[in-house]
C-alpha positions in Angstrom: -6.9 -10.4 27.2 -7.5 -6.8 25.9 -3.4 -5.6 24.3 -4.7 -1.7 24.2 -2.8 -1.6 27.7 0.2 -3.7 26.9 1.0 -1.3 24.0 4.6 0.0 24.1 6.0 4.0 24.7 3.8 6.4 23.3 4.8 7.2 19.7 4.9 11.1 18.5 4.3 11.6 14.9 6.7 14.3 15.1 9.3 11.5 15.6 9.2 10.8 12.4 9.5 14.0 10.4 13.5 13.5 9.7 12.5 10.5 8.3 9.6 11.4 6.3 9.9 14.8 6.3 7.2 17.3 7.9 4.7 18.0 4.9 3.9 14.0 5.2 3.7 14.1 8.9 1.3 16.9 8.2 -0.9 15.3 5.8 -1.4 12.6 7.7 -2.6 14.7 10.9 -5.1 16.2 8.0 -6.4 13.2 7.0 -7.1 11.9 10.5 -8.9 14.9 11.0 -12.6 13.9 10.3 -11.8 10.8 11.9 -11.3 12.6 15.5 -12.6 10.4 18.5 -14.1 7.5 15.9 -14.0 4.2 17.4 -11.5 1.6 15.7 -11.3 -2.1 17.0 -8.0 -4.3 15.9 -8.3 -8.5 16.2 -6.0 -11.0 16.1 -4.6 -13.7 17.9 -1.8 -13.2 19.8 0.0 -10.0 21.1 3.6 -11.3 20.7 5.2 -13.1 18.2 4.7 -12.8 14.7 4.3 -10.0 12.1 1.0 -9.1 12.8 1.4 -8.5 16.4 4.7 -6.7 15.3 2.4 -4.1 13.1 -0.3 -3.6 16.0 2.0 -2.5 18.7 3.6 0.2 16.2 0.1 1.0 14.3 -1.9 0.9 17.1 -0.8 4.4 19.3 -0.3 6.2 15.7 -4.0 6.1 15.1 -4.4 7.4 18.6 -2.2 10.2 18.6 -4.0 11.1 15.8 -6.6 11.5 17.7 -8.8 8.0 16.8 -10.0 5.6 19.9 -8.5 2.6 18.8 -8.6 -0.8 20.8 -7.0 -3.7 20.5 -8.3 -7.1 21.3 -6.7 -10.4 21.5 -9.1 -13.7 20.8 -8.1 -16.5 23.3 -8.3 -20.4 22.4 -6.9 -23.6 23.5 -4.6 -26.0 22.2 -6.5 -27.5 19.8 -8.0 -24.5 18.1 -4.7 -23.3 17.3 -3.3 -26.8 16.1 -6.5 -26.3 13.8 -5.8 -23.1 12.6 -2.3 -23.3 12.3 -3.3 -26.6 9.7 -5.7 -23.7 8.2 -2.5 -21.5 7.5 -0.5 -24.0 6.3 -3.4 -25.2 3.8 -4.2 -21.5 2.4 -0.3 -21.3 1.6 -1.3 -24.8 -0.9 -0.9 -27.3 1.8 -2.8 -30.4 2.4 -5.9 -30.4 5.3 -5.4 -33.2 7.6 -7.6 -32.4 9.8 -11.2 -34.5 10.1 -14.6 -32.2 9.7 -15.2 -31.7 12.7 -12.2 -29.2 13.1 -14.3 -26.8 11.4 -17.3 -26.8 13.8 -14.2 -27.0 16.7 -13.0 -23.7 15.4 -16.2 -22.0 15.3 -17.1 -23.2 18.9 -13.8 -20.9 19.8 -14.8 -18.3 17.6 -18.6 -18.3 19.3 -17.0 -18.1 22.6 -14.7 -15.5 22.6 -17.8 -13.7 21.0 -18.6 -14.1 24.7 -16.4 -12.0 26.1 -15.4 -9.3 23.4 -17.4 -5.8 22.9 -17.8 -6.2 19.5 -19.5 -2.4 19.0 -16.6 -0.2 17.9 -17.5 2.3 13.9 -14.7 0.4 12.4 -13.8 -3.2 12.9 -10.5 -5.1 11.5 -10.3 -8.5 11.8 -7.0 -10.1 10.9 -6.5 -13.4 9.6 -8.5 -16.3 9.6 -8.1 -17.5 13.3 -11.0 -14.9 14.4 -13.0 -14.2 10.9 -15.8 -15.7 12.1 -16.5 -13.1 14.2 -18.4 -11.0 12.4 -21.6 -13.4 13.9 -21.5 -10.7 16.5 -22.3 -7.8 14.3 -25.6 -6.5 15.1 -28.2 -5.5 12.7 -25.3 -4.7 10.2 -23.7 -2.0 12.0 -20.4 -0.6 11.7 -17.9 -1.0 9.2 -15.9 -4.2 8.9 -13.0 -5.1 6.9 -11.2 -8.6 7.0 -7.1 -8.3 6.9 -5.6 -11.2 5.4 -1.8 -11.2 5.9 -1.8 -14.5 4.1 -0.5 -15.8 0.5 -4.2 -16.7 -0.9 -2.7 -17.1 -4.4 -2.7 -21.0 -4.5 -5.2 -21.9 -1.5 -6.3 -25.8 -0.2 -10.3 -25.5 -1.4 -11.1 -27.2 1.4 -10.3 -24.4 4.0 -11.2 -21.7 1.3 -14.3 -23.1 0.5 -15.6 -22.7 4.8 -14.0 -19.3 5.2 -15.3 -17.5 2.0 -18.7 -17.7 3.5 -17.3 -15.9 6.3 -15.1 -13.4 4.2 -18.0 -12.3 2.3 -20.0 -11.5 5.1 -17.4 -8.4 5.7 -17.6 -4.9 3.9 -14.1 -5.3 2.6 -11.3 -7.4 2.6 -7.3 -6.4 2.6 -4.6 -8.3 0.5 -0.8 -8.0 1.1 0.0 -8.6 -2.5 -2.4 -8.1 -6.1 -1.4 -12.0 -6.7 -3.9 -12.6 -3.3 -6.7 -11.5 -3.9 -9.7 -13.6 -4.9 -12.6 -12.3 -6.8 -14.8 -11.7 -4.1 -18.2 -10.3 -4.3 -17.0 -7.0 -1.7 -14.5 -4.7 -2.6 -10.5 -5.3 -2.3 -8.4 -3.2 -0.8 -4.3 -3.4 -1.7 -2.1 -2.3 1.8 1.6 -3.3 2.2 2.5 -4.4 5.7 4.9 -2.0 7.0 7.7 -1.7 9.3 8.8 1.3 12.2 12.1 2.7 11.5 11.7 3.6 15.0 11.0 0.7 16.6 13.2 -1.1 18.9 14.0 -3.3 15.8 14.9 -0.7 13.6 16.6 1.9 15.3 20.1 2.7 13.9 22.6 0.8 17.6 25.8 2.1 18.6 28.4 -0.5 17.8 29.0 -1.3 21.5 25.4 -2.5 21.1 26.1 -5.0 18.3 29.3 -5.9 20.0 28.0 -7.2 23.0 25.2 -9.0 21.6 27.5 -10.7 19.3 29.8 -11.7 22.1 26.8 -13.0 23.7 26.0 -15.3 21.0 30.0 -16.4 20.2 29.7 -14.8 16.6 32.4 -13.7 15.7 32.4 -9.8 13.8 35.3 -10.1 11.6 33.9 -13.0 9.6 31.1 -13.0 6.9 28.0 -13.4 8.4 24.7 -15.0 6.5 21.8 -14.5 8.9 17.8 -15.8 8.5 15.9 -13.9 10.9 12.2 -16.1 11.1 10.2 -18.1 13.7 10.7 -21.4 13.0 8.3 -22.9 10.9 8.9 -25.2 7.7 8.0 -22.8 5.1 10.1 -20.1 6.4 12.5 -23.2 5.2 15.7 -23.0 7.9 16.5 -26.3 7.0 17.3 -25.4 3.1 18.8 -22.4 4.4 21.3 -24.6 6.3 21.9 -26.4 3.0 22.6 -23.5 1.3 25.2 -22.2 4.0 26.9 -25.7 3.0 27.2 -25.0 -0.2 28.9 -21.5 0.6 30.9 -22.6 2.9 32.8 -24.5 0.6 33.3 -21.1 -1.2 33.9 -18.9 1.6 34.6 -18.2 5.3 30.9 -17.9 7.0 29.0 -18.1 9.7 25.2 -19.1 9.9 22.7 -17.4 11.6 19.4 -18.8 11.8 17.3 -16.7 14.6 13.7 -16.6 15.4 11.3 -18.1 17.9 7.5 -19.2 18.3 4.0 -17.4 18.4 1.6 -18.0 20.8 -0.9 -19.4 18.3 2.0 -21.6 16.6 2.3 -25.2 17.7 4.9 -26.8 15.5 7.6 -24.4 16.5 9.6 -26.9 18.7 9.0 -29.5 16.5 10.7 -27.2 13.7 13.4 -25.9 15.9 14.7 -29.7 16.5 14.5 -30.1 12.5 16.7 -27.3 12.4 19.0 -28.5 15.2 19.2 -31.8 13.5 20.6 -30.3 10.3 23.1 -28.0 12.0 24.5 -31.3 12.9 26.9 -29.6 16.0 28.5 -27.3 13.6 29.9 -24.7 15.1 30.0 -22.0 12.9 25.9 -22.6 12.6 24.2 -20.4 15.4 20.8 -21.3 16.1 19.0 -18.9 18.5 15.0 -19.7 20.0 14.8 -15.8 20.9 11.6 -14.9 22.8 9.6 -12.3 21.6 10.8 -9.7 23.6 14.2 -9.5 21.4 13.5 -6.7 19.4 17.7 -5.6 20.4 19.2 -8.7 19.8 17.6 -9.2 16.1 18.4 -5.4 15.2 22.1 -6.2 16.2 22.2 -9.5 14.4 20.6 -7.8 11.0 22.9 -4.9 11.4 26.0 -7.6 11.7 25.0 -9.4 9.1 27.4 -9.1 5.7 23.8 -10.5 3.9 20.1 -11.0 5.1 18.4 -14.3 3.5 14.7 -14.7 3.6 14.6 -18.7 1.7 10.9 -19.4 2.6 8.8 -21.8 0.3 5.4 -19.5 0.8 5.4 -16.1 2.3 2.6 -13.5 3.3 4.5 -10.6 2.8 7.9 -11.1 4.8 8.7 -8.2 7.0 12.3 -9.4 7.7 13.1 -9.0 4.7 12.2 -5.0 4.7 13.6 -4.9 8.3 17.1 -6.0 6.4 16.7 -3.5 3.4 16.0 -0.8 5.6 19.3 -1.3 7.4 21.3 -1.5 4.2 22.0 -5.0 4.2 22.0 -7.0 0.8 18.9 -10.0 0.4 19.0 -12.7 -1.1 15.0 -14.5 -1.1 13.1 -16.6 -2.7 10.6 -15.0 -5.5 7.6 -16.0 -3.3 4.8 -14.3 -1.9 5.3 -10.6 -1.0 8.5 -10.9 -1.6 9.6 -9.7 -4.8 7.3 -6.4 -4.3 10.7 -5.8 -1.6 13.3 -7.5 -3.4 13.2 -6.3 -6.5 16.0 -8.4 -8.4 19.1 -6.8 -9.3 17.7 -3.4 -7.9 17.4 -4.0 -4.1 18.3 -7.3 -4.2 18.6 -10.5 -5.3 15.8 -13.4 -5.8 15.9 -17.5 -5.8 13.9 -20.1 -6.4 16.1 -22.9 -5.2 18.7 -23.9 -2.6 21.3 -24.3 -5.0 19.9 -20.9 -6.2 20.3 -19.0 -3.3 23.6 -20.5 -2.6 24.7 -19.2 -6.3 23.2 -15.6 -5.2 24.8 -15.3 -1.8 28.7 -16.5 -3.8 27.7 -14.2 -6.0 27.3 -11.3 -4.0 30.2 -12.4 -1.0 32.5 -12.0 -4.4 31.4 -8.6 -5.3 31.0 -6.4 -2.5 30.8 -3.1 -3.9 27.3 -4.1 -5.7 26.1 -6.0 -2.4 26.8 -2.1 -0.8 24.4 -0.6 -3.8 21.7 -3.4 -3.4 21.3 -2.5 0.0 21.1 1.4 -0.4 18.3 1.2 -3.4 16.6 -1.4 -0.5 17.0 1.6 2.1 15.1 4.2 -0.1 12.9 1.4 -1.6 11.4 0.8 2.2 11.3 4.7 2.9 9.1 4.7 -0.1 6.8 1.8 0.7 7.0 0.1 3.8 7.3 2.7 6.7 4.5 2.1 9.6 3.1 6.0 8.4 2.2 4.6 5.0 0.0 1.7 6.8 -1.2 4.1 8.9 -2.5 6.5 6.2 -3.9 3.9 4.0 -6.4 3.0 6.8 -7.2 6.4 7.5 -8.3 6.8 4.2 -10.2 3.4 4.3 -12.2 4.6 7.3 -13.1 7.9 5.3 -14.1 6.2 2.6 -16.0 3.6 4.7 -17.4 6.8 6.3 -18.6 9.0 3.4 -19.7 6.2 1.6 -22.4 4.7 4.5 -21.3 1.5 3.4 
């Protein structure tokens, strides 16, 4: 499956210059300029679900308009490969391996086959993550310019999984870390880019409040009291379950309702399996609201942020953690655990508010129900905080400027 043609409504760049104002759009339009009609291939694996997929659909037609042929290509892989590589994520967040050998030669078998099917012959190549790294077997007589994208948290990997895919990484021209505490002394260069959101997006778009008001009615929340909401697929270390404990522990505080929204990727197995954890510790309370959105919800998770009196992002490891910027840009006060990308968003007592525990983020979210003026100035610092550093224009123009340097440099 190619995604170039499943990408959503054309984006203009103009779009964007209320936001950004018009001397940025115009540097940007300058910088692509060299780059006119260079070919650009994004890889990943799946087109829905997930932060990754999220960036691609938004990144994808900027680089176009700006005048760069971009595709986008989606690897493909059975059940097993993705039950191996969703134990390979799990293990570079610090995890154990349970998988036997012989998952490593399974996974390559995929990778080798999709190698198959794919035009692997674009100037610049980004492969992101580890599900399709090995990928750059395809590369022909060291051509083009490739860059590995790791959207991971690297800081703390299983040496197991690192060990087989450093081979692999090293074989690129470059590799991309989320965060400084990522990277990993590699013998290619390392590039620093923040994953970003689209204030335009679906998601992000400021909604009338007959918008939020009938998405609440359709989920039984009710408007008029405090809402705590955890927007996240469900997967353990996005941690819903401590999130629930944490709502417990408020609750005996304060009048709330629990949110816990999300869904499951493509190339994410234990989903279910999570979602039932998470229904288990609701235990039929009714002021808990547990909602398996598909990916197509963009609406009904910009209402429910919007809603929200607070935004909690409690994982135990993080990549970066785009709900949490997705929150900030709306205004809404955070409380999240100091993991991962996170605390380059949440920057504590400043846009919001960090925790390391569940009895810690229970203590942050009392602590800001009680003091509502602060929880309004948390979330405005977040606001301009994003603008600054996390809008989709700022990914795009770091990779513009990769590709030039890529370009001007040979290799």
């Amino acid at each position: 499956m190619t995604s170039e043609t499943n990408v959503l409504r054309k984006i203009y760049l103009d779009d964007y210059s209320p936001i950004l104002g018009e001397a940025e759009v115009d540097e940007l339009r300058a910088l692509a300029h060299p780059l006119h009609g260079h070919t650009v291939q994004m890889v990943n694996s799946t087109a829905l679900g997930g932060g990754v997929a999220e960036i691609l659909t938004r990144l994808v037609p900027i680089l176009q308009e700006l005048g760069l042929s971009v595709r986008w290509d989606i690897i493909t892989g059975g059940n097993e490969f993705f039950a191996i590589t969703k134990a390979f994520h799990n293990a570079l967040h610090g995890g154990p391996y349970p998988l036997p050998p012989e998952s490593f030669d399974a996974f390559l078998a995929t990778n080798e086959q999709n190698l198959t099917r794919l035009r692997m012959d674009c100037e610049f190549t980004v492969i992101h993550d580890p599900q399709p790294v090995a990928l750059i077997k395809g590369r022909e007589n060291n051509s083009g310019h490739w860059v590995w994208r790791c959207h991971i948290d690297l800081s703390r990997p299983n040496l197991t999984v690192w060990e087989f895919l450093k081979p692999w990484v090293s074989k690129y021209d470059g590799a991309i870390f989320s965060s400084p505490e990522f990277t990993k002394s590699l013998s290619i260069p390392e590039y620093l880019f923040f994953p970003c959101i689209d204030p335009l997006s679906e998601k992000n778009r400021e909604l009338e409040p007959e918008e939020m008001r009938a998405v609440l009615e359709r989920y039984r929340i009710n408007p008029r009291r405090n809402i705590l909401t955890q927007i996240s697929r469900f997967d353990r270390l996005k941690d819903p379950v401590g999130v629930v404990r944490a709502y417990r522990i408020v609750k005996r505080y304060f009048d709330c309702q629990l949110v816990l929204a999300g869904g499951k990727a493509d190339d994410d197995p234990e989903g279910e399996t999570v979602l039932q954890e998470v229904i288990e510790a609701a235990q039929n309370d009714p002021d808990i609201h547990i909602l398996n959105l598909p990916p197509w919800s963009p609406t009904e998770i910009n209402a429910l942020q919007q809603a929200s009196t607070l935004v909690i992002q409690k994982s135990l490891r993080e990549g970066f953690g785009l709900t949490v910027a997705e929150a900030l840009w709306k205004k809404k006060p955070v409380v999240a655990s100091a993991v991962g990308g996170i605390p380059l968003q949440v920057i504590h007592k400043h846009t919001g508010l960090l925790a390391h525990s569940v009895e810690g983020a229970a203590y942050q979210i009392r602590f800001l129900l009680s003091n509502p003026a602060l929880a309004a100035k948390l979330g405005q610092q977040g606001h301009e905080h994003v603008r600054e550093h996390f809008l989709i224009t700022s990914n795009a123009r770091r990779y513009l400027t990769l590709f030039l340097l890529f370009l001007r440099a040979g290799k």
